[in-house]
KEMARVEX-483325 format. One line per 8 residues: for each residue x, y, z of N, C-alpha, C. Coordinates in steps of 0.001 Angstrom, whole numbers, plus 500000, padded with zeros to 6 digits. Example, Ala and Ser with C-alpha at 12.3 -4.5 7.8 and 13.67 -1.06 7.14 Angstrom:
2
513190,494310,507800,512300,495500,507800,513200,496700,507800; 512850,497750,507080,513670,498940,507140,512900,500030,507870
***
This chain:
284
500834,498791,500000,500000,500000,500000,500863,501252,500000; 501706,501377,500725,502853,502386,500986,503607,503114,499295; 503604,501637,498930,504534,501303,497199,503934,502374,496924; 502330,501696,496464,501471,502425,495359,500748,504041,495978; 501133,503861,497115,500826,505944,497179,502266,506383,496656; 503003,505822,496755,504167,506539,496610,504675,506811,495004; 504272,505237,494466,504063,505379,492648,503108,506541,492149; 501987,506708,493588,501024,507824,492823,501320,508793,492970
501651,509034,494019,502311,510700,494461,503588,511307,492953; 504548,510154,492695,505525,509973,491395,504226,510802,490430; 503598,509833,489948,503086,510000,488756,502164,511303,488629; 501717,512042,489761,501050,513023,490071,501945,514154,489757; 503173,513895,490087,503982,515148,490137,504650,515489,488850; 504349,513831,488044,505093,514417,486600,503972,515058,485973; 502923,514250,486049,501632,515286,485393,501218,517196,486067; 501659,517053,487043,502090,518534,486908,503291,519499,486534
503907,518718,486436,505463,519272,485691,504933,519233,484097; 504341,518298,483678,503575,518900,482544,503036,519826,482051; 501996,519817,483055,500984,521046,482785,501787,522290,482993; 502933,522376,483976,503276,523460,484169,504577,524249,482739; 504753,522826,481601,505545,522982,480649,504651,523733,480108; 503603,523416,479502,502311,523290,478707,501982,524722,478889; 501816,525200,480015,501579,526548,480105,502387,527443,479882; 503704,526970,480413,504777,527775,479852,504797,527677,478427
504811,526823,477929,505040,527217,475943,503913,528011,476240; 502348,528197,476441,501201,528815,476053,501772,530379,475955; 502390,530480,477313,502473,532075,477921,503708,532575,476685; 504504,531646,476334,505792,532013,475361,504944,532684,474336; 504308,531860,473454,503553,531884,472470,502487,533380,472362; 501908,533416,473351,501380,534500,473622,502256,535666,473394; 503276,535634,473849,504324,536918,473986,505040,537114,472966; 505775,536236,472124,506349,535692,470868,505997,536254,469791
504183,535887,469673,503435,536317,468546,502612,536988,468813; 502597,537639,470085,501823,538910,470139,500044,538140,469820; 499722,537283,470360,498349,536662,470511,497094,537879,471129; 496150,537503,470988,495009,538314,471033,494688,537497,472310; 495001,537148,473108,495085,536361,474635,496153,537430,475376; 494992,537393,477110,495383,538199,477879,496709,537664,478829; 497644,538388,478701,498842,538012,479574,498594,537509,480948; 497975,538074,481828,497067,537927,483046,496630,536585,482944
495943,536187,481775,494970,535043,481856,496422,533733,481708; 497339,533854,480399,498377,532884,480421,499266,532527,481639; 499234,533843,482390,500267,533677,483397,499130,532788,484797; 498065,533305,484684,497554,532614,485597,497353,531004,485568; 497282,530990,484156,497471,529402,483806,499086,528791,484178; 499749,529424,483927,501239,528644,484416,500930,528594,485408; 500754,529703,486724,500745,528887,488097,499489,528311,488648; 498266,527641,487880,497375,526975,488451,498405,525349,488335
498742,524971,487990,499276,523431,488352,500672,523179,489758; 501109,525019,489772,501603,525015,491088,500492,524919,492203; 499465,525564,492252,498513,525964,493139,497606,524518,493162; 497917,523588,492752,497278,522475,492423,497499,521205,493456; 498861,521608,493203,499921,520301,493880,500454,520942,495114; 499940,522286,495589,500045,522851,497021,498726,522774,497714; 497940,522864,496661,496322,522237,497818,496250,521454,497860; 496614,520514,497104,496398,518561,497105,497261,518338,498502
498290,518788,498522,499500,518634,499326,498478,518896,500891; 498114,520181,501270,497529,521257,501937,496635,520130,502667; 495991,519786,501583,494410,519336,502040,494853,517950,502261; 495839,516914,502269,495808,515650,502644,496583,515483,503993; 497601,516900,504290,498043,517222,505557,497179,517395,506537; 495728,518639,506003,494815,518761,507216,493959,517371,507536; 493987,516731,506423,493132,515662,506704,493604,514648,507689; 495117,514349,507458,495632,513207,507966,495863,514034,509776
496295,515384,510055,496348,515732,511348,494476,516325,511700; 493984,516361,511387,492438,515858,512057,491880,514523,512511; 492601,513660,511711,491806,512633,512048,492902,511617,512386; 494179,511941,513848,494724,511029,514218,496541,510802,513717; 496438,511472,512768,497953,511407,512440,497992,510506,511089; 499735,510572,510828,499934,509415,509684,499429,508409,510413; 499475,507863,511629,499579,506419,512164,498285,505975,511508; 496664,506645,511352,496037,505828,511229,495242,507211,510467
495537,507719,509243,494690,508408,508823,493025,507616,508459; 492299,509077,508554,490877,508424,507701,490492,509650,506855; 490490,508919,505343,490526,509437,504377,488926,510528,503919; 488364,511752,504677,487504,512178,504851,488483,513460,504862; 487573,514511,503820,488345,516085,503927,487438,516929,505047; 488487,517743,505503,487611,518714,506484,487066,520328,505727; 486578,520967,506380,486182,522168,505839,487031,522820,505449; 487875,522937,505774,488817,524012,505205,489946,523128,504056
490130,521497,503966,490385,521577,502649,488980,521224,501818; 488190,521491,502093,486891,521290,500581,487015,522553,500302; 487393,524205,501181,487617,525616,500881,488219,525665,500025; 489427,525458,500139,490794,525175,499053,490496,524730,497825; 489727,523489,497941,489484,522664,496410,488737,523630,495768; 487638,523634,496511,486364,524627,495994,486518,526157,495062; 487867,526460,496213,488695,527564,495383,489208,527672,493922; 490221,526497,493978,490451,526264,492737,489505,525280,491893
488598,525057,492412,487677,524208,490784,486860,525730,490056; 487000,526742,491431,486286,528330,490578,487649,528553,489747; 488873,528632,490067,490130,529316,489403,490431,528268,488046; 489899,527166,488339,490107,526653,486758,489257,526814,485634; 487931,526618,486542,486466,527050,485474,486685,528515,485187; 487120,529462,485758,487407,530697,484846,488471,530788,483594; 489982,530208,483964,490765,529744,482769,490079,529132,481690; 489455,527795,482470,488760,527105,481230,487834,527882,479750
486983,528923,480593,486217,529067,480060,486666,530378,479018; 487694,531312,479639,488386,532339,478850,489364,531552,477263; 489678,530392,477546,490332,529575,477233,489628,529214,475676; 488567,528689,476206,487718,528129,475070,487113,529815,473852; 487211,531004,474436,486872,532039,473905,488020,532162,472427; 488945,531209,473003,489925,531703,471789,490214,530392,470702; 489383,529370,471332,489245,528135,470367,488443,527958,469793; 487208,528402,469515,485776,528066,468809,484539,529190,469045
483928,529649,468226,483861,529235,466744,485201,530083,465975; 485863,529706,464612,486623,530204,464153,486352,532143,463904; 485113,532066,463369,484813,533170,462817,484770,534229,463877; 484593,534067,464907,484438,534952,466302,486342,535548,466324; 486818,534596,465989,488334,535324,466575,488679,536367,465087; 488389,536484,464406,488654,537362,463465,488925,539097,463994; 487639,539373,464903,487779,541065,465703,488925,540877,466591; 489297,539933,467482,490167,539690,468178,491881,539953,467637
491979,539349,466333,493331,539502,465571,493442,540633,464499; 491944,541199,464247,491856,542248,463392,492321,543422,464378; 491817,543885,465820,492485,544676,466323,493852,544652,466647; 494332,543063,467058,495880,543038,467500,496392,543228,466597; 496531,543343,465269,496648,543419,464040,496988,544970,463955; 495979,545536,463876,495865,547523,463805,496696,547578,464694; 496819,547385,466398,496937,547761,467076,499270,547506,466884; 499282,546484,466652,501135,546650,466347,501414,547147,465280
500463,547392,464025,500910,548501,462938,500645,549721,463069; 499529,550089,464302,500139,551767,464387,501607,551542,465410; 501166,550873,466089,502252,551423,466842,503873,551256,466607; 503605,550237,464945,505346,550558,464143,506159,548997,464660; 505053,548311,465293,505839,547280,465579,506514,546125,464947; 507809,546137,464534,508164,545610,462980,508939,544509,463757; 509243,544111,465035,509446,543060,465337,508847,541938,465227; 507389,542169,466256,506377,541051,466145,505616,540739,464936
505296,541605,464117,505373,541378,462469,505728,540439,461783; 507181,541170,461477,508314,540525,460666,507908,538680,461533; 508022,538581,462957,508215,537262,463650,507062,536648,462483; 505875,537315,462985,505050,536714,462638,505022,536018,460908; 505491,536552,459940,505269,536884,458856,506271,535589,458571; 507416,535677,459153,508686,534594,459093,508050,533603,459223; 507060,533037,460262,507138,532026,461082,505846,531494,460043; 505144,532277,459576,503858,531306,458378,504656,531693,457168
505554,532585,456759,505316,532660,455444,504936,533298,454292; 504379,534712,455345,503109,534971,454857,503858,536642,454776; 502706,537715,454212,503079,538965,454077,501472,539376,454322; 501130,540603,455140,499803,540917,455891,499135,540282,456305; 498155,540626,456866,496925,540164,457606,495858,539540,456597; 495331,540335,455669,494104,539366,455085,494579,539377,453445; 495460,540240,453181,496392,540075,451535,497265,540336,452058; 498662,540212,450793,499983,540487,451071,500431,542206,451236
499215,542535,450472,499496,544146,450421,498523,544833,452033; 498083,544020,452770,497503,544455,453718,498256,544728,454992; 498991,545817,455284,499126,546512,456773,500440,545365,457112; 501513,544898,456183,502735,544427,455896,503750,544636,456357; 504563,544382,456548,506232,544609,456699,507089,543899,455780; 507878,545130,455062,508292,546433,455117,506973,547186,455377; 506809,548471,456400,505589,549456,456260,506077,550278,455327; 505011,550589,454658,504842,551614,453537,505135,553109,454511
506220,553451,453154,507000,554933,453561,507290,555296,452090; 508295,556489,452187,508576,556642,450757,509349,555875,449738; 510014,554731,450679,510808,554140,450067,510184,552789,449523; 509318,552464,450297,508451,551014,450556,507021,551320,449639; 506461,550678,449172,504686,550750,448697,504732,549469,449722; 503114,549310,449865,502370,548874,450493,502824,547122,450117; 503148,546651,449257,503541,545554,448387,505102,544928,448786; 505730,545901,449169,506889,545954,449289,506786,544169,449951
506976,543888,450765,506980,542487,451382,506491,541294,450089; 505791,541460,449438,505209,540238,448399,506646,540757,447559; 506994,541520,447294,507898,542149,445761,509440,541775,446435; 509245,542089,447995,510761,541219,448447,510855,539882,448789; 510173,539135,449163,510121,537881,449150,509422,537063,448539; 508332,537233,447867,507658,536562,447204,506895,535510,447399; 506272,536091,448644,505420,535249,449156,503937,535676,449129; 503121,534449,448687,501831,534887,447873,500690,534546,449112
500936,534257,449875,499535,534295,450809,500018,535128,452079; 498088,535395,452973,498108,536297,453679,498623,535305,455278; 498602,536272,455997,499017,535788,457317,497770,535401,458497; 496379,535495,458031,495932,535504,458739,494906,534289,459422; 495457,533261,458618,494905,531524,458896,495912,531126,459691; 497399,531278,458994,498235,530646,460390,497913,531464,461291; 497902,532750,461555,497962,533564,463044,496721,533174,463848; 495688,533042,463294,494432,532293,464276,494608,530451,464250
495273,530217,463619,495729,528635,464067,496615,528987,465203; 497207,529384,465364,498226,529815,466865,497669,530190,468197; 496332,530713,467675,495815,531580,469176,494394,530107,469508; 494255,529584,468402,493310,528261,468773,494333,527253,469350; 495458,526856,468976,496525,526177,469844,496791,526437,470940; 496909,527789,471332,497755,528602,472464,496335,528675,473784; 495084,528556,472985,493907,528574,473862,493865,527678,474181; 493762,526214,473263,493385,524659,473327,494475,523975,474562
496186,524435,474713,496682,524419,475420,496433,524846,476877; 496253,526166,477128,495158,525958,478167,493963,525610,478707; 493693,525659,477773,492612,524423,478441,492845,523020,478580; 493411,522839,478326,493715,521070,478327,494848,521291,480019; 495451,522655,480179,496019,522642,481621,495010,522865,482848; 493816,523337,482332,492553,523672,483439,492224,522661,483372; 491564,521750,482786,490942,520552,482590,491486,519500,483665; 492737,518906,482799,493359,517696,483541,493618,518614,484954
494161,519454,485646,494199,520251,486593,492868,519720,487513; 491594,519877,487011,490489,519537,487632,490176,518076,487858; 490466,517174,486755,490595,515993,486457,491530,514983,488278; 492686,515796,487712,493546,515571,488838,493031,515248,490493; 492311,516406,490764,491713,516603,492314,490058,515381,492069; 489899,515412,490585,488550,514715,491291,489059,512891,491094; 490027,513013,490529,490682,511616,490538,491035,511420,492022; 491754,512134,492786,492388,511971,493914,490931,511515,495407
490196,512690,494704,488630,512577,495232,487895,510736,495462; 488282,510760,494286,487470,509343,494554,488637,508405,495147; 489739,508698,494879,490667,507343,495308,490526,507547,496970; 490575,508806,497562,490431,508755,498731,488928,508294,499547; 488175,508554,498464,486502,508064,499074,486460,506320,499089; 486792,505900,498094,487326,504236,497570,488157,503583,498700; 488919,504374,499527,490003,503902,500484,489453,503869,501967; 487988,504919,501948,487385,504926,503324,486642,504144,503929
485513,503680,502749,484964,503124,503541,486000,501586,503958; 486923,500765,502907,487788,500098,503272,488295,499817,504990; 489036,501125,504974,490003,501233,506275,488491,501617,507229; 487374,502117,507430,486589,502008,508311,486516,500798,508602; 485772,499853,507575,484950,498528,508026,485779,497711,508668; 487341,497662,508059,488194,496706,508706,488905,497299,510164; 488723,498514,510526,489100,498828,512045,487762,498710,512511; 486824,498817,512304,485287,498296,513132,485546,496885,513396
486010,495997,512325,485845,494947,512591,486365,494284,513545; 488035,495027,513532,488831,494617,514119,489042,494955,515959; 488412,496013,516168,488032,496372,517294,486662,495626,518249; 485579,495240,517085,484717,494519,518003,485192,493082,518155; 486089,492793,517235,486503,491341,517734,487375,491179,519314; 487874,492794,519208,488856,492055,520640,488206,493177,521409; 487754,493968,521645,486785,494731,522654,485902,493444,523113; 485044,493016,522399,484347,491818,522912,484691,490532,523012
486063,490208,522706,486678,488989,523509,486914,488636,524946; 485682,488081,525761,485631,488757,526844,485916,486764,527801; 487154,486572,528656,487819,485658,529523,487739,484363,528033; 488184,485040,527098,488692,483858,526502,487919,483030,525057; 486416,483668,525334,485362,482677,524367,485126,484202,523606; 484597,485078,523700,484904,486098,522610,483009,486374,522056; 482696,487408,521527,481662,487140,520970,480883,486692,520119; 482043,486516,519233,481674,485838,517962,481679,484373,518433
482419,484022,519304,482606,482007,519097,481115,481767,520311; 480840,483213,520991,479753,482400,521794,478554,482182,520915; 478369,483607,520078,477051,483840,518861,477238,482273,518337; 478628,481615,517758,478635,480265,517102,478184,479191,517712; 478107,478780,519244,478149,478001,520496,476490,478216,519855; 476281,479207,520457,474837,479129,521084,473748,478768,519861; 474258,478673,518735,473309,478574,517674,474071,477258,516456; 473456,476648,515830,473816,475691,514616,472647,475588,513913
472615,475707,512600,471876,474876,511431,471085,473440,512010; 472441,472779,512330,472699,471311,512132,471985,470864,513398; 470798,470210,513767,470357,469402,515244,471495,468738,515142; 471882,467761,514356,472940,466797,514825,474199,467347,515659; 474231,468741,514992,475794,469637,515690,474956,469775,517038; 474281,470149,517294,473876,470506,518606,473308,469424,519399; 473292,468428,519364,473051,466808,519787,474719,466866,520694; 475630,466865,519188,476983,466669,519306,477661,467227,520559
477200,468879,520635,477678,469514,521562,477603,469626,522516; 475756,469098,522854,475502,468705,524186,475699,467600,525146; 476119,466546,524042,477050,465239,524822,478310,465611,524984; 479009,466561,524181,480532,466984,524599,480790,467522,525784; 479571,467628,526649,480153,468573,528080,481483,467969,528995; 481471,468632,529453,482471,468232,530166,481730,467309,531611; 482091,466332,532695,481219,465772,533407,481086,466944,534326; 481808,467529,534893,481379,468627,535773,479857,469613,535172
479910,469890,534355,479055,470169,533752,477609,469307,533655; 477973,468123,533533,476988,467309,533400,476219,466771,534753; 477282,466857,535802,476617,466726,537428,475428,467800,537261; 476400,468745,537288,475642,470159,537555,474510,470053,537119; 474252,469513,535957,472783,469375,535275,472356,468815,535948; 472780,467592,536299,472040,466477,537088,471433,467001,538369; 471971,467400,538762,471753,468037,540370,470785,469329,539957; 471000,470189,539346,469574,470771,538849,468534,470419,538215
468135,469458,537599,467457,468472,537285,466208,467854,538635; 467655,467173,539319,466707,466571,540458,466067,467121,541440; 466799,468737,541969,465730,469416,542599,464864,470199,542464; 464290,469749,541451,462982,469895,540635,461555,469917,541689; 461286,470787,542380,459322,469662,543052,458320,469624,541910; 457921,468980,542093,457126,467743,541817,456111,467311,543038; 454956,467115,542281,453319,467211,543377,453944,465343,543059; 453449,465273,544507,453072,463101,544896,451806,463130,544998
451444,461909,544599,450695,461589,544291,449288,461911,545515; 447767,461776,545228,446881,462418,545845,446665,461474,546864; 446848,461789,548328,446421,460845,549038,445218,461247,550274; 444436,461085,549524,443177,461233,550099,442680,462915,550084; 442309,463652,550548,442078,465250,550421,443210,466074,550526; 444618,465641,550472,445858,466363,551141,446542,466005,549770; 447149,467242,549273,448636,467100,548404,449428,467122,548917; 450685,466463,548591,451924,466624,549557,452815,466756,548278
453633,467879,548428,454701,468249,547742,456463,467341,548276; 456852,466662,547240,457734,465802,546952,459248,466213,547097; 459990,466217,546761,461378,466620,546411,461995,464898,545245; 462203,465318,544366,462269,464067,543456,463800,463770,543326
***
């Protein structure tokens, strides 16, 4: 038993070293390519799988010092870790759900990348651009001549990017394939995140009633083992199926036992017989 908490505790901790990769590429990605996803929201996703594996942690500490110690935990949460959980199943269902805003339906994210879009060509931003433009291929947002890098100046037309590299499509299918990845990624870290605690949920409910029934059991057997015969072997004594077993058992006495009968037996009274208007009581 010891093994397999300890294999689980292992395997728990790589699945959050996961999630906590997972979020990290998300938050990169976000920053990288200048995504139409809120920094706030990515960063909060990197540290929900810390905050995960500190309440799991949290809440199996209060549990095990409420109810007796390691020596004999019982696997039942108290109020203040169901607070904790409760906390974060709200802190994931908000990720989750910001999450999914940037994965479906396609056509909805269009205002989303059309402003991030305006919003780094006024402001001249020829880094995240150019990144962007490198990384699909591509030259503008919805044509090659659309809001581009090179920006149009006196030296540049609007074209300039298709006429220097020669690249014939727009940028704006890969750039919303990135922000449906970069969303789908978090969510898949809120999810299993939640997944996680209600897995742990049941393994600990699965383990209770267990360790109850067998310390009940084990306590009324020797609480009521009482000079030797116990309660269970008298409940067995005093009752059989079988007449023949109980034939059996009642010739097995011991003779002391069997006087004893005898001698209670015989001082039995017993009416003698009627002799004339007078009963006379006997001793037999």
């Amino acid at each position: 038993m010891r093994q397999s908490g300890q294999a689980l505790s292992l395997i728990l901790l790589l699945v959050l070293v996961g999630l906590f990769i997972l979020a990290g590429i998300a938050l990169n990605r976000v920053r990288s390519l200048a995504l139409p996803i809120s920094t706030v929201t990515a960063t909060a996703t990197i540290i929900l799988p810390v905050f995960t594996g500190v309440t799991l942690g949290g809440s199996r500490s209060l549990t095990r010092r409420s109810h007796g110690g390691l020596r004999n935990p019982k696997m039942s949460f108290s109020w203040s870790a169901i607070l904790l959980v409760m906390l974060l199943v709200i802190y994931e269902t908000v990720i989750a759900t910001l999450a999914l805003t940037h994965m479906a339906p396609p056509n909805n994210l269009s205002c989303h990348l059309e402003r991030q879009w305006s919003w780094l060509f006024s402001s001249k931003n020829a880094d995240v651009i150019r990144r962007i433009q490198d990384r699909h291929q591509c030259c503008g947002l919805h044509s090659v001549q659309d809001r581009a890098w090179p920006f149009p100046d006196r030296s540049h037309t609007a074209a300039a990017c298709h006429e220097a590299f020669g690249r014939q499509r727009s940028c704006f299918g890969g750039w919303r394939q990135d922000e449906q990845i970069t969303g789908g990624l978090m969510f898949v870290v809120a999810v299993v995140a939640f997944l996680i605690k209600l897995l742990m949920f049941v393994i600990y409910q699965s383990h209770n009633p267990f360790n109850s029934s067998s310390r009940s059991t084990f306590h009324f057997a020797t609480d009521g083992d009482v000079s030797g015969g116990g309660i269970q072997r008298r409940i067995g004594d005093a009752y059989h199926d079988d007449p023949l077993v109980d034939r059996q058992a009642t010739g097995s006495q011991s003779p002391s036992e069997g006087d004893n009968q005898t001698t209670h037996t015989s001082s039995v009274m017993q009416p003698s017989r009627l002799h004339g208007d007078e009963n006379e009581w006997r001793d037999v």
